[in-house]
C-alpha positions as CSV (number, residue, x, y, z in Angstrom):
1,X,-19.4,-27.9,21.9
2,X,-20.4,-27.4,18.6
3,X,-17.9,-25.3,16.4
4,X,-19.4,-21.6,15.6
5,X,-19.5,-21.0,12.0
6,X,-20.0,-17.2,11.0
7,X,-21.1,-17.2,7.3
8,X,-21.3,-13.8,5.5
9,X,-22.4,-13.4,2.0
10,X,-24.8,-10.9,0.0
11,X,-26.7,-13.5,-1.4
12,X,-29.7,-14.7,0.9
13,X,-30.0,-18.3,-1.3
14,X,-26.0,-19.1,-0.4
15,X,-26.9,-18.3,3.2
16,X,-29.5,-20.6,3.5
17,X,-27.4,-23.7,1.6
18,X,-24.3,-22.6,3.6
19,X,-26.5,-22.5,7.0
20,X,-28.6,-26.1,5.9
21,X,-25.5,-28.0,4.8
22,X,-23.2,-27.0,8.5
23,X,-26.3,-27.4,10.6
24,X,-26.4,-30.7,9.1
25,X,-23.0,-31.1,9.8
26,X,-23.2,-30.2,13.4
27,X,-22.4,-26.9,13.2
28,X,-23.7,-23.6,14.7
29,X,-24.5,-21.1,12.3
30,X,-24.4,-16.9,12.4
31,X,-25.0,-14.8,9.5
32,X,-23.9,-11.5,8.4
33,X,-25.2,-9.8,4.9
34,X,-22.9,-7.8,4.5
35,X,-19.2,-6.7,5.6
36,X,-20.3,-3.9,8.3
37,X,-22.6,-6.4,10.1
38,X,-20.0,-9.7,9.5
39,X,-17.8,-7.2,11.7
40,X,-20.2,-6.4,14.2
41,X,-21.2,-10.1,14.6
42,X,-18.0,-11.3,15.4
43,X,-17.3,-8.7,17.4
44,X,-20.2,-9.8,19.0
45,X,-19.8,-13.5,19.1
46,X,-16.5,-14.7,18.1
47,X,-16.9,-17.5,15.7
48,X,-14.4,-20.6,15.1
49,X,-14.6,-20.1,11.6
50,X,-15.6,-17.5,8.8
51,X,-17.0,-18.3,5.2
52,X,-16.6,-14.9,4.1
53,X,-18.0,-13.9,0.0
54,X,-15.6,-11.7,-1.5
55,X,-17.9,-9.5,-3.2
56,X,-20.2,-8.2,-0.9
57,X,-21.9,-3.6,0.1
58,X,-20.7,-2.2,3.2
59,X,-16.9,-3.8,2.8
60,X,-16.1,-6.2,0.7
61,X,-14.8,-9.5,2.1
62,X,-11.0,-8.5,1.3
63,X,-11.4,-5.4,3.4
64,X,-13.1,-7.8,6.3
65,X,-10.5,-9.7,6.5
66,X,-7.8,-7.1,6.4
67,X,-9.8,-5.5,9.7
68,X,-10.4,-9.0,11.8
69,X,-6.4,-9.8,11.1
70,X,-5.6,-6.5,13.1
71,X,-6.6,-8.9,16.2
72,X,-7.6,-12.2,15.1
73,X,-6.3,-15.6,13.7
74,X,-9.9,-17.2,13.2
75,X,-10.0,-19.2,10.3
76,X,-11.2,-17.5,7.0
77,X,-12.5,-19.2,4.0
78,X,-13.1,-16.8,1.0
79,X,-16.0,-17.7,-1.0
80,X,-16.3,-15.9,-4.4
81,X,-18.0,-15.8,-7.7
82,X,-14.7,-15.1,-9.8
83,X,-12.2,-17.2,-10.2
84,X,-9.2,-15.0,-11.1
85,X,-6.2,-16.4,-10.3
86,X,-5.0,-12.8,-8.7
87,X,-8.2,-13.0,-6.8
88,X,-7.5,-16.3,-5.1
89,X,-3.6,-15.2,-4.3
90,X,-4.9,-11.2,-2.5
91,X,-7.4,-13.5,-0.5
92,X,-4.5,-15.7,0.8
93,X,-1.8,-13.2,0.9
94,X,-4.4,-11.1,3.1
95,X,-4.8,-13.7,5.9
96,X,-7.2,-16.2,4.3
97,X,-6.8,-20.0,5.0
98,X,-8.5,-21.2,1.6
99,X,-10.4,-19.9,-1.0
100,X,-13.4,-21.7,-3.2
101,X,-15.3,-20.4,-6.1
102,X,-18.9,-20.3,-6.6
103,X,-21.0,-22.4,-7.8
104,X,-19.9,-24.9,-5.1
105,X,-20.8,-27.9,-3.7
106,X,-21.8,-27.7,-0.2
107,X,-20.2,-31.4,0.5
108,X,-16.9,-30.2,-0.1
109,X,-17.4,-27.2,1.3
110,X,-18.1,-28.6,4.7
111,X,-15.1,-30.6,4.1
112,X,-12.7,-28.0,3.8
113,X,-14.2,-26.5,6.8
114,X,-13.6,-29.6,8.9
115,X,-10.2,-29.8,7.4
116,X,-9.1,-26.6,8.7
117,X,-11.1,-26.8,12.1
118,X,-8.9,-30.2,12.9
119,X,-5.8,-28.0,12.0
120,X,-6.4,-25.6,14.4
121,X,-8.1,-28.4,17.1
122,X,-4.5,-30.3,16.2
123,X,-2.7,-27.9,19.0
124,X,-4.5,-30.1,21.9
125,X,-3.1,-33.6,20.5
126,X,-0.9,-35.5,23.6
127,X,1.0,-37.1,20.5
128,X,2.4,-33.5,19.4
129,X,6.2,-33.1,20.5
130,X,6.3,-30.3,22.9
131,X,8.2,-27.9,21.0
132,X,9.4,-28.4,17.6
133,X,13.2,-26.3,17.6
134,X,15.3,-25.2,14.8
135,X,17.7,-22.4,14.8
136,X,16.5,-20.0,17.1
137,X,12.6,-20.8,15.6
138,X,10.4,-22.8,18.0
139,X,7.1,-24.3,16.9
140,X,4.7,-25.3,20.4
141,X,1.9,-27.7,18.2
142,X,-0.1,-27.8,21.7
143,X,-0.5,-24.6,22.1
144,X,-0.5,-23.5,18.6
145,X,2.3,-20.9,19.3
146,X,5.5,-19.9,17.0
147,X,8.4,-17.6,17.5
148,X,11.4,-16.4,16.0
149,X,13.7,-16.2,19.5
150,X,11.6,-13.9,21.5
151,X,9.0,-12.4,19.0
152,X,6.1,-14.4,19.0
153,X,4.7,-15.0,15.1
154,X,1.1,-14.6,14.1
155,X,0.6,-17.7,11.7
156,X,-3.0,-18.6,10.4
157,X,-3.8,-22.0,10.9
158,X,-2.6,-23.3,7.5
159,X,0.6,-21.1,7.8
160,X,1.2,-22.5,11.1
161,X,0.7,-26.3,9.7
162,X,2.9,-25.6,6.9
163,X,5.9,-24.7,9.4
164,X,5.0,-27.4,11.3
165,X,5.4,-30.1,8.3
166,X,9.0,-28.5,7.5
167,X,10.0,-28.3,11.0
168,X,9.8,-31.8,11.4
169,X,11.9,-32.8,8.7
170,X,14.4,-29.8,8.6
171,X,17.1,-31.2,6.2
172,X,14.2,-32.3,4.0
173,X,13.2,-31.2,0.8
174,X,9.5,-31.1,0.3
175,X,7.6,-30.7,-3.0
176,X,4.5,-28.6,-3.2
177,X,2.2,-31.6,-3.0
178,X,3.9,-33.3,-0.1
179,X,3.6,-29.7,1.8
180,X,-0.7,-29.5,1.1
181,X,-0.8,-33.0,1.4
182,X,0.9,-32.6,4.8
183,X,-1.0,-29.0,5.7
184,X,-4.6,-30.2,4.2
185,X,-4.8,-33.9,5.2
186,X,-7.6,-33.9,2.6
187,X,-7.2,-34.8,-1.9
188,X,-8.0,-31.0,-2.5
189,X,-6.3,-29.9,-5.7
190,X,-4.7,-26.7,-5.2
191,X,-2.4,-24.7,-7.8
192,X,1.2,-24.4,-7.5
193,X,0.5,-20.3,-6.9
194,X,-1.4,-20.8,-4.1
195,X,1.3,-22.9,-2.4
196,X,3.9,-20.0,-2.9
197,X,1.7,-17.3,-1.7
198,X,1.4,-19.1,1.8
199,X,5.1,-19.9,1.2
200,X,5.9,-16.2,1.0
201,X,3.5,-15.3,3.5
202,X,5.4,-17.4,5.9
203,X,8.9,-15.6,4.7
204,X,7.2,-12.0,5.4
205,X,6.7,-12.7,9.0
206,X,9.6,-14.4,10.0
207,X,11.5,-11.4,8.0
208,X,9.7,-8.8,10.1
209,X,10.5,-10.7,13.3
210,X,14.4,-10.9,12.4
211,X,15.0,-14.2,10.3
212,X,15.7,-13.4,6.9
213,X,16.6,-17.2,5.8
214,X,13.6,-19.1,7.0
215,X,12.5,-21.2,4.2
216,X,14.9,-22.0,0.9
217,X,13.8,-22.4,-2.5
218,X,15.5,-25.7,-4.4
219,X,14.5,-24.6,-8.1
220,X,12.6,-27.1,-9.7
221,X,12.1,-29.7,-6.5
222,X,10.1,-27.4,-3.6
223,X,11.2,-26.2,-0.1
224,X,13.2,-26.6,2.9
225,X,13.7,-25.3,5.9
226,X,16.2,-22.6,6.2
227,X,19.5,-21.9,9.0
228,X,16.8,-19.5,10.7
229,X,19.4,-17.9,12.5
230,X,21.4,-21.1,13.5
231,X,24.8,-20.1,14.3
């Protein structure tokens, strides 16, 4: 089946280069024109994925994704015509799985898409352990589950590969390029800021669900894995 692409943006031009560019891709294509409808859309037809402009009437793209995260993981990618580094950081902080800046090219645009629709598609490889286990945090790769003892975690798909990569080296220290390189699988350049904000996204829900030492910071190298709650 071909995967569902939502795309939402103001602009009916970016539509139509978003919708030729995944249709020629294999990709089904929605549209929304604004925030209000992108919601009723995809409460309508769930999509697989959501290109989603930042600046758009009737909600801005922040505010969309703030409201689909209250029940849903889907994939978001933030599209937007500024390219403020405090822009970039909200989007991811908020839920989004990448962010690109307009102008784009459509090539590497459907590239990032595929990127993160084989993360999420990675839960149903047979070569995936069971259940990756450290401390009282378990990772399930085939069913694209975490949780911190009994409190399941709510991980977007790039937070979710992320854990994944320093699960399965837990004494490991892993610099910021070895972590995208690892979460990506793509040669997208991606500041060192962005890598923390997923970093500390990852922190704030294991701290709400009771570990407070998930992932350690080794100035100047990157991050490992923390105790996270090992006796």
């Amino acid at each position: 089946m071909s995967p569902r692409i939502l795309i939402v943006d103001d602009d009916p031009h970016i539509r139509e280069v978003l919708r030729v560019a995944l249709s020629k891709a294999g990709m089904a294509v929605t549209e929304a024109a604004d925030g209000r409808a992108a919601l009723t859309r995809f409460g309508e037809d769930r999509a697989d994925l959501i290109v989603l402009d930042v600046g758009m009437p009737e909600f801005d793209g922040l505010e969309v994704c703030r409201r689909i995260r209250r029940t849903s993981q889907v994939p978001i990618l933030f599209l937007s015509a500024r390219d403020e580094e405090i822009d970039r950081i909200l989007g991811l902080e908020i839920g989004g799985d990448d962010y690109v800046t307009k102008p784009f090219s459509p090539r590497e645009l459907v590239a990032r898409i595929n990127v993160i629709l084989r993360r999420v598609a990675s839960g149903d490889r047979t070569a995936e352990p069971e259940e990756l286990a450290h401390g009282r945090l378990r990772l399930d790769p085939q069913q694209h589950q975490a949780r911190f003892g009994e409190t399941p975690l709510t991980l977007t798909a790039l937070e979710f590969s992320i854990l994944r990569t320093l699960m399965t080296r837990p004494t490991v220290v892993f610099n910021r390029e070895q972590i995208m390189g690892a979460a990506y699988q793509l040669n997208i350049q991606v500041s060192d800021r962005t890598i923390d904000s997923h970093i500390r996204n990852i922190r704030a829900k294991l701290a709400a669900a009771g570990c407070e030492d998930a992932i350690e910071t080794v100035h100047g190298v990157g991050f490992r894995l923390g105790r996270c709650g090992a006796p």
